[in-house]
DRENPA-3360 file (N, C-alpha, C; in nm, 2 decimals, always signed):
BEGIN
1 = XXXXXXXX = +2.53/+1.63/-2.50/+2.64/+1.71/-2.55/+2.70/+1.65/-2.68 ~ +2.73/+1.71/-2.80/+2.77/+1.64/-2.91/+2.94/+1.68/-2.93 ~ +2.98/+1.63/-2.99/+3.11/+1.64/-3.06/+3.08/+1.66/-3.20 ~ +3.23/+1.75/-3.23/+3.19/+1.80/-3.36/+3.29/+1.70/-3.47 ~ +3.25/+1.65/-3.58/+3.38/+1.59/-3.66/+3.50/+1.60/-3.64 ~ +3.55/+1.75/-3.63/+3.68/+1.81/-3.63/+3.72/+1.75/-3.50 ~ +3.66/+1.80/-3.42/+3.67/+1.69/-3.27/+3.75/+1.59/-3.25 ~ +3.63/+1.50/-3.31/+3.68/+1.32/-3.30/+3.81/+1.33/-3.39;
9 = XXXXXXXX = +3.83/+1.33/-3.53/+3.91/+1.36/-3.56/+4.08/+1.37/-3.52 ~ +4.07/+1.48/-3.43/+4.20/+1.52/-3.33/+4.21/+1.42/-3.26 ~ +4.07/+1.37/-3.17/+4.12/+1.32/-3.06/+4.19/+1.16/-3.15 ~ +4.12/+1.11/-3.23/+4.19/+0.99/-3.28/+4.31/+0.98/-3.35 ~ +4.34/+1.13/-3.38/+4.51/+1.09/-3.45/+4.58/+1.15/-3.34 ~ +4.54/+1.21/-3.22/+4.60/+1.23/-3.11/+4.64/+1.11/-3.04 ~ +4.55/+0.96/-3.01/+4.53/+0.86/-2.99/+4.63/+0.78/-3.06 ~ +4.61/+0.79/-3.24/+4.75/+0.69/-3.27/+4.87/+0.76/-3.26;
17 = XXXXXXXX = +4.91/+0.83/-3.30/+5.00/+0.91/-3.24/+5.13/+0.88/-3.11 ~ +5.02/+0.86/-3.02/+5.07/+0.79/-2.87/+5.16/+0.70/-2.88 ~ +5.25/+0.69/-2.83/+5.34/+0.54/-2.81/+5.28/+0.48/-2.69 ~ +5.32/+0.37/-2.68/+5.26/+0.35/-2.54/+5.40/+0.37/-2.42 ~ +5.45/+0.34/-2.31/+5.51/+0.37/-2.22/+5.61/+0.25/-2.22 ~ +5.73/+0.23/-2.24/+5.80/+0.09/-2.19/+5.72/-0.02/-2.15 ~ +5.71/+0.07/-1.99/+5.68/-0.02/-1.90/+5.51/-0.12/-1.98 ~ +5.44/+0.01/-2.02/+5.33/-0.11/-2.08/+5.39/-0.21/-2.18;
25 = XXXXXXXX = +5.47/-0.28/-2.29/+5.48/-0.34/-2.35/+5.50/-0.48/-2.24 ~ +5.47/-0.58/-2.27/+5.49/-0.64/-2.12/+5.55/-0.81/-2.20 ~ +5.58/-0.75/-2.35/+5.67/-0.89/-2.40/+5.82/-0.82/-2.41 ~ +5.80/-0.71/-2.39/+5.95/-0.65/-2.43/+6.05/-0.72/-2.35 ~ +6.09/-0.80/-2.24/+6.21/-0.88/-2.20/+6.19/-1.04/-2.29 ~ +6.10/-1.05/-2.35/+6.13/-1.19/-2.45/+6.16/-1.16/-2.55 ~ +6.22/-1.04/-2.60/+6.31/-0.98/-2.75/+6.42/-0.97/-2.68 ~ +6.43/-1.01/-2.56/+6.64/-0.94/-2.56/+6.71/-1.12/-2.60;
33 = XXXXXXXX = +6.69/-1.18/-2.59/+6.75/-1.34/-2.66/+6.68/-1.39/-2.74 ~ +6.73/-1.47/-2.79/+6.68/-1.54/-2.91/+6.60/-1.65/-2.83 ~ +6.49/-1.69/-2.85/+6.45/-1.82/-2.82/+6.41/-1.97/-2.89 ~ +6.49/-2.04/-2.86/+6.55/-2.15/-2.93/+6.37/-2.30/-2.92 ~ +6.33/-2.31/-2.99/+6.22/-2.43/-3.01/+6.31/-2.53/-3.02 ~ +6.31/-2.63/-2.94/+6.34/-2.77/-2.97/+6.22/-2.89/-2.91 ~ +6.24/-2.98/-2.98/+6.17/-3.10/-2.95/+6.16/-3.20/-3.11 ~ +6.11/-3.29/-3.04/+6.08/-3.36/-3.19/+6.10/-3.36/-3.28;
41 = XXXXXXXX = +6.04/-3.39/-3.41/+5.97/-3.38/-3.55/+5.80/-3.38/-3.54 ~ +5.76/-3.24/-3.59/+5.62/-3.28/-3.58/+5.58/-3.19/-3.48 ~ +5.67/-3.16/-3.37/+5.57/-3.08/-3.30/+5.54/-2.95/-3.31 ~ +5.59/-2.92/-3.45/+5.51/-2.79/-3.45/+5.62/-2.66/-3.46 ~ +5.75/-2.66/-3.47/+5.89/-2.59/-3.39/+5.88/-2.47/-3.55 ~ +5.82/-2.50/-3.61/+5.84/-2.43/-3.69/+5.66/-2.32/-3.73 ~ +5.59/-2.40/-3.77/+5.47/-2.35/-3.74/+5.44/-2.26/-3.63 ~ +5.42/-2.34/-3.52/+5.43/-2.26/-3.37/+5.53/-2.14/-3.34;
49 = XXXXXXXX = +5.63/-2.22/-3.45/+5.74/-2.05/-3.42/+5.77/-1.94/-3.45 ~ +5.68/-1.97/-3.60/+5.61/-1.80/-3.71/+5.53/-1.74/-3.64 ~ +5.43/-1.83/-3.54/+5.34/-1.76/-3.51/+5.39/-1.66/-3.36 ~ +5.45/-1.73/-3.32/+5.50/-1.71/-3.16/+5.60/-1.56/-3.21 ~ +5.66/-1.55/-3.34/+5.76/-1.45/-3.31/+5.65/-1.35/-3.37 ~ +5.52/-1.37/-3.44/+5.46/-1.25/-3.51/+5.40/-1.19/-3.39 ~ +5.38/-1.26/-3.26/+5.29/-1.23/-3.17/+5.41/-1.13/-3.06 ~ +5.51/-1.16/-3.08/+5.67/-1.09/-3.04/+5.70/-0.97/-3.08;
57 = XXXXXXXX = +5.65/-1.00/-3.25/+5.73/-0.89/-3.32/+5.84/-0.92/-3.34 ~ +5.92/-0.99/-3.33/+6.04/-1.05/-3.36/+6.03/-1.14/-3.50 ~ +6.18/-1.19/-3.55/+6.21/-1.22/-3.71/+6.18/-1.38/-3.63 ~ +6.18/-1.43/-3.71/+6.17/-1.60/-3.72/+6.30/-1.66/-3.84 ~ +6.37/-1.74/-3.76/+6.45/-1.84/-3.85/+6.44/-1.96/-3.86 ~ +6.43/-2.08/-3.92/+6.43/-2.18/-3.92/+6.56/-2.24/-3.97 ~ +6.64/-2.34/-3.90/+6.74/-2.41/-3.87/+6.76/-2.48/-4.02 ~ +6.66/-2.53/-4.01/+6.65/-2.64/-4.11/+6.68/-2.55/-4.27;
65 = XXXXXXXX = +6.59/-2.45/-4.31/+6.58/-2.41/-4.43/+6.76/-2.34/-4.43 ~ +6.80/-2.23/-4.34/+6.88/-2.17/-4.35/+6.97/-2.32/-4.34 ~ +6.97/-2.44/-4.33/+7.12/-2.51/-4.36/+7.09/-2.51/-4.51 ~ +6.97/-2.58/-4.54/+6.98/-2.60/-4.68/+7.00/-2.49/-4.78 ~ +6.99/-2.36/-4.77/+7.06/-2.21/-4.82/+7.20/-2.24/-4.82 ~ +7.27/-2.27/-4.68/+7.42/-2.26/-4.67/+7.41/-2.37/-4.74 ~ +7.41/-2.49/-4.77/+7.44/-2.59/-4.83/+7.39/-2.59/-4.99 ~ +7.32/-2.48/-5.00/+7.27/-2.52/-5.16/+7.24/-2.64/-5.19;
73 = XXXXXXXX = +7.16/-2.72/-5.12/+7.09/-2.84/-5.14/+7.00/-2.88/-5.03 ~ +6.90/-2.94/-5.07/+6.79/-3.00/-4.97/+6.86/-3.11/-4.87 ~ +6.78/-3.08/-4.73/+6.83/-3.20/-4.63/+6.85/-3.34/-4.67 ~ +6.69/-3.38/-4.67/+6.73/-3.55/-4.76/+6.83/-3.56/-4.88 ~ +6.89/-3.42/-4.95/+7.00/-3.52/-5.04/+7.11/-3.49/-4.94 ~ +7.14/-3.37/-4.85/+7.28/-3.36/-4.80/+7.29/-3.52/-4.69 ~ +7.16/-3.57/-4.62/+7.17/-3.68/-4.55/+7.25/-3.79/-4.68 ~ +7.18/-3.80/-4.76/+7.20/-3.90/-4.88/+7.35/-3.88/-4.91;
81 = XXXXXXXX = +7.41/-3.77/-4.95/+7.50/-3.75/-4.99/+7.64/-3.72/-4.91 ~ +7.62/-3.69/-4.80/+7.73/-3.70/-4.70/+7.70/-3.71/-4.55 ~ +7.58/-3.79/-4.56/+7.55/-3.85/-4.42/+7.49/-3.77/-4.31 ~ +7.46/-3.81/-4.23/+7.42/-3.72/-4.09/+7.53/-3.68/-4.00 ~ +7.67/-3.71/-4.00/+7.73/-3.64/-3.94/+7.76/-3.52/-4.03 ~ +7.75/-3.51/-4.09/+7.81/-3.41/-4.16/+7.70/-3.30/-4.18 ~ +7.57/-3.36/-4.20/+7.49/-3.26/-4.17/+7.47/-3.18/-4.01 ~ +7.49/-3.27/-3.90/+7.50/-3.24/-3.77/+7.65/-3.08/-3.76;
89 = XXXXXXXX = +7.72/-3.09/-3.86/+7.85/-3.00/-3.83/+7.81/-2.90/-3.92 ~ +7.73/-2.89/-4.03/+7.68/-2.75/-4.10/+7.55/-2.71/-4.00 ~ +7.50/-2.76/-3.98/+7.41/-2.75/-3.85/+7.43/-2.64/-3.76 ~ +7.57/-2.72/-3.66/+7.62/-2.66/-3.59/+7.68/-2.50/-3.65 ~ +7.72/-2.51/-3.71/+7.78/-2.38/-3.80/+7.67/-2.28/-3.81 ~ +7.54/-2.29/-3.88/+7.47/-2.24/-3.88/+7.37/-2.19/-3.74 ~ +7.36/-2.24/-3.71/+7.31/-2.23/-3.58/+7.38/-2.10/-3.46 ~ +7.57/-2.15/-3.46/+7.59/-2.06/-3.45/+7.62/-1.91/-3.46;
97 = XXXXXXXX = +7.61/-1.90/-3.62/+7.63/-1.78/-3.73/+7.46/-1.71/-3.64 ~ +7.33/-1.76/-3.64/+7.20/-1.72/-3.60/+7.20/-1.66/-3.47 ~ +7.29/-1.77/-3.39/+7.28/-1.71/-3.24/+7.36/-1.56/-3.20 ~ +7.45/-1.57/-3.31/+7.53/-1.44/-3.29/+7.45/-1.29/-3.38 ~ +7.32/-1.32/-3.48/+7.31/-1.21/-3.52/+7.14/-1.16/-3.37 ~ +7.07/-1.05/-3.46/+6.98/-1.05/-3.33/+6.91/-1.12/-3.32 ~ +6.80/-1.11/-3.19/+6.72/-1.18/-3.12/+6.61/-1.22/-3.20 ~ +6.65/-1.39/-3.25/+6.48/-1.41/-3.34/+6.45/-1.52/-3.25;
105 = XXXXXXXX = +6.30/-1.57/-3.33/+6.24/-1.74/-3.27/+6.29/-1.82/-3.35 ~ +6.41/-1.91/-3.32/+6.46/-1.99/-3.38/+6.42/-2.11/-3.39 ~ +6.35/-2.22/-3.50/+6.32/-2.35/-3.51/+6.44/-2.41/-3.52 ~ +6.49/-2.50/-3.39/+6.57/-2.56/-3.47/+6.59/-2.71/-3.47 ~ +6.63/-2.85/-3.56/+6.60/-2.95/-3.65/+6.59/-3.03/-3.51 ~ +6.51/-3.14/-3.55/+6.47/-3.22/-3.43/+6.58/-3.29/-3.34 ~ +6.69/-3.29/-3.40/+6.88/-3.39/-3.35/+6.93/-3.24/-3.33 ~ +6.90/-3.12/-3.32/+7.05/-3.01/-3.27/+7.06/-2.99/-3.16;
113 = XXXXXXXX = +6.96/-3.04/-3.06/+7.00/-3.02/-2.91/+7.05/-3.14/-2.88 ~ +7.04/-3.23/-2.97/+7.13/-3.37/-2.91/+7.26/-3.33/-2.98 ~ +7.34/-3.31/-3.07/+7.44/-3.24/-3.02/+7.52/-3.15/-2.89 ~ +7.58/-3.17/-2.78/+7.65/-3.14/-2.70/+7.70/-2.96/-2.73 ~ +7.79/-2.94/-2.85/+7.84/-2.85/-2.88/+7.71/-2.73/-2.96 ~ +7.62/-2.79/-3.00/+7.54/-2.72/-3.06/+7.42/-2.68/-2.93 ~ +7.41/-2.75/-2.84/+7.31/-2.72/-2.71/+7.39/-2.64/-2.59 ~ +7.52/-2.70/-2.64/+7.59/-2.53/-2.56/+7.60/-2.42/-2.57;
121 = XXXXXXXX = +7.54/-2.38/-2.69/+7.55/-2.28/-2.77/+7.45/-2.21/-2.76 ~ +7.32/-2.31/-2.76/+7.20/-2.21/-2.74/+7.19/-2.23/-2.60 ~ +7.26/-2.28/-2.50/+7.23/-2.26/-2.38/+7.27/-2.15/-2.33 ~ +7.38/-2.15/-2.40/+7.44/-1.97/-2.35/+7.40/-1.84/-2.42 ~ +7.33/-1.86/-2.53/+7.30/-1.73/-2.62/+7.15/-1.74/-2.63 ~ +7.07/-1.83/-2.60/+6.91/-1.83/-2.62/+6.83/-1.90/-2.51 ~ +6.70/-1.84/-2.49/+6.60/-1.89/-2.43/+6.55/-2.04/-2.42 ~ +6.57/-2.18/-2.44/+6.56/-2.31/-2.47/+6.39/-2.34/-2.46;
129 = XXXXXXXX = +6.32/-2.38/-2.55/+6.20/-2.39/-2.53/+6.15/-2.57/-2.59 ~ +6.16/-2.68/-2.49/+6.13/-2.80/-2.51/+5.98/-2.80/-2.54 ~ +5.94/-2.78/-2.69/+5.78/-2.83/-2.72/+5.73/-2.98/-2.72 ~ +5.67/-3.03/-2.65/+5.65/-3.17/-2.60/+5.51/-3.20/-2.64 ~ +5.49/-3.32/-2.69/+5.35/-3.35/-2.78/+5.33/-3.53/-2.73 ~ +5.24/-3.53/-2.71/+5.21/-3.67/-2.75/+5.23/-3.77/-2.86 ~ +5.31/-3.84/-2.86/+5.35/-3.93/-2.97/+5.25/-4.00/-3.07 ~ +5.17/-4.04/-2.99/+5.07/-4.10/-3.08/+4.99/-3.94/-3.20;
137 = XXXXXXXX = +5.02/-3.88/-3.11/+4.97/-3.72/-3.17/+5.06/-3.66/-3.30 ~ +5.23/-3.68/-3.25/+5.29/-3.70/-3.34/+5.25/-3.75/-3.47 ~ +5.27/-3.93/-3.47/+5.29/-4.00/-3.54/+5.12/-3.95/-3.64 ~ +5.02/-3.92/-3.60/+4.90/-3.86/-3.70/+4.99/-3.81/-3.81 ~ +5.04/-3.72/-3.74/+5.07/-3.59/-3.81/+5.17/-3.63/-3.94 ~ +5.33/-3.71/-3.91/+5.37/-3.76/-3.95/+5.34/-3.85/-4.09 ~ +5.27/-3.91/-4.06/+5.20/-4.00/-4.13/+5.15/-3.94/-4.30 ~ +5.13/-3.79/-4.27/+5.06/-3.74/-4.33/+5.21/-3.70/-4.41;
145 = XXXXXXXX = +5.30/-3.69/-4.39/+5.43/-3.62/-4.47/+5.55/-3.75/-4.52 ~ +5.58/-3.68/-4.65/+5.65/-3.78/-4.71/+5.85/-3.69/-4.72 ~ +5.86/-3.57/-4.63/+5.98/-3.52/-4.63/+6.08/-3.54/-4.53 ~ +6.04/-3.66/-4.45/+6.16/-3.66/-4.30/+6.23/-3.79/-4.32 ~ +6.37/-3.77/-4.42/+6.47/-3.82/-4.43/+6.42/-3.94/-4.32 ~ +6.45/-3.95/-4.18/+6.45/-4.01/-4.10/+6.38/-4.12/-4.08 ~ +6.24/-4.06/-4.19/+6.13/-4.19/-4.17/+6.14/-4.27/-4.29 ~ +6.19/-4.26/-4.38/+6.20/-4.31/-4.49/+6.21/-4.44/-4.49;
153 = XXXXXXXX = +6.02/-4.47/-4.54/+6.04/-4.68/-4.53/+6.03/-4.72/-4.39 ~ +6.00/-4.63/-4.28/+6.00/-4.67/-4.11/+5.86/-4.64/-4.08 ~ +5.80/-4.67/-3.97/+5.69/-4.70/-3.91/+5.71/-4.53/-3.85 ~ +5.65/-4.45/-3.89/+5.67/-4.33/-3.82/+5.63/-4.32/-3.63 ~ +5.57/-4.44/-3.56/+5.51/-4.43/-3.42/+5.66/-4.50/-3.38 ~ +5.74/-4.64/-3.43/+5.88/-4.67/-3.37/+5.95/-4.58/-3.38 ~ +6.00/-4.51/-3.53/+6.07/-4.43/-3.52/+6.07/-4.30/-3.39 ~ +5.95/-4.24/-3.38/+5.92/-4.17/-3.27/+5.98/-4.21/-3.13;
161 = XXXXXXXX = +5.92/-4.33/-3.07/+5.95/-4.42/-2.95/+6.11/-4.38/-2.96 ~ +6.20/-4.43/-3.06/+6.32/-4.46/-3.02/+6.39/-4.30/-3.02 ~ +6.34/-4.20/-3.08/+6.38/-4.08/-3.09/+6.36/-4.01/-2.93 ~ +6.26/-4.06/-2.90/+6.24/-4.00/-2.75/+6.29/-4.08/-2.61 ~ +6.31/-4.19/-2.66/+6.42/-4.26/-2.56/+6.54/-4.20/-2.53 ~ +6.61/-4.20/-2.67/+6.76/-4.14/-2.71/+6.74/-3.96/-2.66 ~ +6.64/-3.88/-2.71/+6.59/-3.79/-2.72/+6.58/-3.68/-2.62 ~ +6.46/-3.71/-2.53/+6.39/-3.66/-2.41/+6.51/-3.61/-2.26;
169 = XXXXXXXX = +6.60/-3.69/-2.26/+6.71/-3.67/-2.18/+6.77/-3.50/-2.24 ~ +6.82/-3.50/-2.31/+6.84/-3.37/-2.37/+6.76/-3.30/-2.36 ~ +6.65/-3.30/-2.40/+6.55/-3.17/-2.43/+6.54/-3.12/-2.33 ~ +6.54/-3.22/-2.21/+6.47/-3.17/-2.07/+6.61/-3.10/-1.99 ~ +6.72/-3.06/-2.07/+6.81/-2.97/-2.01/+6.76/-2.82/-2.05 ~ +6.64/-2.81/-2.15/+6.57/-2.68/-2.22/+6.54/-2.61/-2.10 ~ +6.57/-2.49/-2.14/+6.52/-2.37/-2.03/+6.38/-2.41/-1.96 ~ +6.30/-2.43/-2.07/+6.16/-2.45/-2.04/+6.09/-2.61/-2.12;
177 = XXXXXXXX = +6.00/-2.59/-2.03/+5.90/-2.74/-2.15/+5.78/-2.69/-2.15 ~ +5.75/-2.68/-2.29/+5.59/-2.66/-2.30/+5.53/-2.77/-2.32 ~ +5.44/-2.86/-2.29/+5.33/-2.96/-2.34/+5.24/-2.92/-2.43 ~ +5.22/-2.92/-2.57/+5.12/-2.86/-2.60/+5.05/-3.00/-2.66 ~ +4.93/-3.03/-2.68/+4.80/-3.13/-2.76/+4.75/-3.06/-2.90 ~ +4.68/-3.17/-2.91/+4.63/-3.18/-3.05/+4.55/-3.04/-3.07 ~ +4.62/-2.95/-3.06/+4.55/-2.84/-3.07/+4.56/-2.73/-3.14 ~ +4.47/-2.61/-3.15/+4.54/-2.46/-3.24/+4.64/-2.45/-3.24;
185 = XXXXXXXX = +4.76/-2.39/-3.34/+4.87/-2.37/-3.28/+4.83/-2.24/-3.17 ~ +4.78/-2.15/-3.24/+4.79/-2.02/-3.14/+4.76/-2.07/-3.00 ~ +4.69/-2.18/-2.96/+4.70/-2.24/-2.80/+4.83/-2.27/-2.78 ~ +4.86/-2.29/-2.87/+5.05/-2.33/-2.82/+5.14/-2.24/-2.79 ~ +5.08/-2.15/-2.85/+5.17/-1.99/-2.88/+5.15/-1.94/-2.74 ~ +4.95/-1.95/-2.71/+4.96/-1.87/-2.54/+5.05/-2.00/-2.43 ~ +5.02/-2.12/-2.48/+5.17/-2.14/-2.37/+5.24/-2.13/-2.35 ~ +5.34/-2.10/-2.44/+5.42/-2.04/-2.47/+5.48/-1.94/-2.41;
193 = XXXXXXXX = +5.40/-1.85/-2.43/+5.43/-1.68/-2.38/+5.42/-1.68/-2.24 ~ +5.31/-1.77/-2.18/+5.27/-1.74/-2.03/+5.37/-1.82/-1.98 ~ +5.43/-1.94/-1.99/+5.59/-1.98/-1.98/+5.68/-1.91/-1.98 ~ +5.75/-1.86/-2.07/+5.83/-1.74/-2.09/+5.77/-1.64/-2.04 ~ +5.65/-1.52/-1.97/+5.67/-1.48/-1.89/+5.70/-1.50/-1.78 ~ +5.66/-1.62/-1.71/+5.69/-1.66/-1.57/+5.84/-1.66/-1.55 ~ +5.91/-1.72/-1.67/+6.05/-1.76/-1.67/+6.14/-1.64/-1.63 ~ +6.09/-1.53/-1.74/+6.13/-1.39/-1.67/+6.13/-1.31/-1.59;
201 = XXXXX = +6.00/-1.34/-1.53/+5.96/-1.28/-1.41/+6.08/-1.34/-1.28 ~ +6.07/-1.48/-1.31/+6.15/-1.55/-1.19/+6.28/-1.52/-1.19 ~ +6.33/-1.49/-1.30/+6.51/-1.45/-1.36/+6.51/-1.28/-1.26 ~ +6.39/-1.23/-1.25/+6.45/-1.06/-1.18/+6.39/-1.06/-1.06 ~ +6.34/-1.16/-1.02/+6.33/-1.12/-0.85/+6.44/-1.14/-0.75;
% end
């Protein structure tokens, strides 16, 4: 039996045409909050989180760039020039100007969930997502960059060690912990999601 052009035709703009049904969309409850990436430096909170919100469909913000916008100056000089507390409180500001507009994948700076007032913020307005990496995995990566205030003239593997002493306590208040390895990011991304769906699943039973 053949089909005629005209045929196929219909039936394939009949086909895009289609929306699919709610119910099939099956990320649609990980667009109603913002979900918040924290962990380290290095592990990816920002790479991993372009990719994670394009796989969403959701906007992507990064913490870090939007302070240096509101500040009209790069992080290493606002560290240089009026310290890390003071970056910690534009920080804070910013962070929660983000949490209040809609639901994106927020990167944000490796010290904002060690602030108290800034981790209460996304605790109550966003999804908390602890990305957890191997340190020695880290410090590769690290090694390779000359932009983290933090390391500046330090052993990038101590610096690490003492970040996650201080560190790890907090993070593990995150909604969730992903582990991800020296891997794709998009491997990061499917842990990601299959995480946050479980998380949701378990939030409506």
């Amino acid at each position: 039996m053949g089909y005629s052009i005209a045929g196929l035709r219909s039936w394939r703009e009949t086909v895009r045409s289609c929306k699919p049904a709610p119910f099939m969309d099956r990320f649609e409850p990980l667009r109603r909050r913002t979900i918040a990436l924290v962990g380290l430096m290095g592990v990816g909170k920002s790479s991993v989180g372009r990719r994670l919100a394009n796989a969403l469909g959701m906007g992507f913000r990064d913490a870090d760039t939007e302070v240096e916008a509101a500040a009209g100056r790069s992080i290493p000089d606002i560290f240089a020039e009026l310290g890390e507390a003071e970056f910690r409180k534009g920080e804070r500001r910013v962070i929660a100007r983000l949490l209040d507009e809609e639901p994106v994948v927020l990167a944000t700076g490796g010290g904002a969930f060690m602030d108290p007032a800034t981790r209460a913020l996304i605790k109550a307005k966003a999804v908390s997502v602890w990305l957890k990496t191997d340190l020695d995995v880290l410090a590769r990566r690290l090694a390779r960059k000359d932009n983290r205030p933090l390391l500046t003239g330090r052993n990038p593997k101590e610096v690490l060690l003492q970040q996650a002493e201080a560190r790890y306590p907090c993070y593990a208040q995150a909604d969730l912990t992903v582990e991800t390895g020296d891997t794709a990011h998009q491997a990061s991304v499917d842990q990601i999601l299959k995480a946050l769906s479980t998380y949701w699943e378990s939030r409506v039973q």
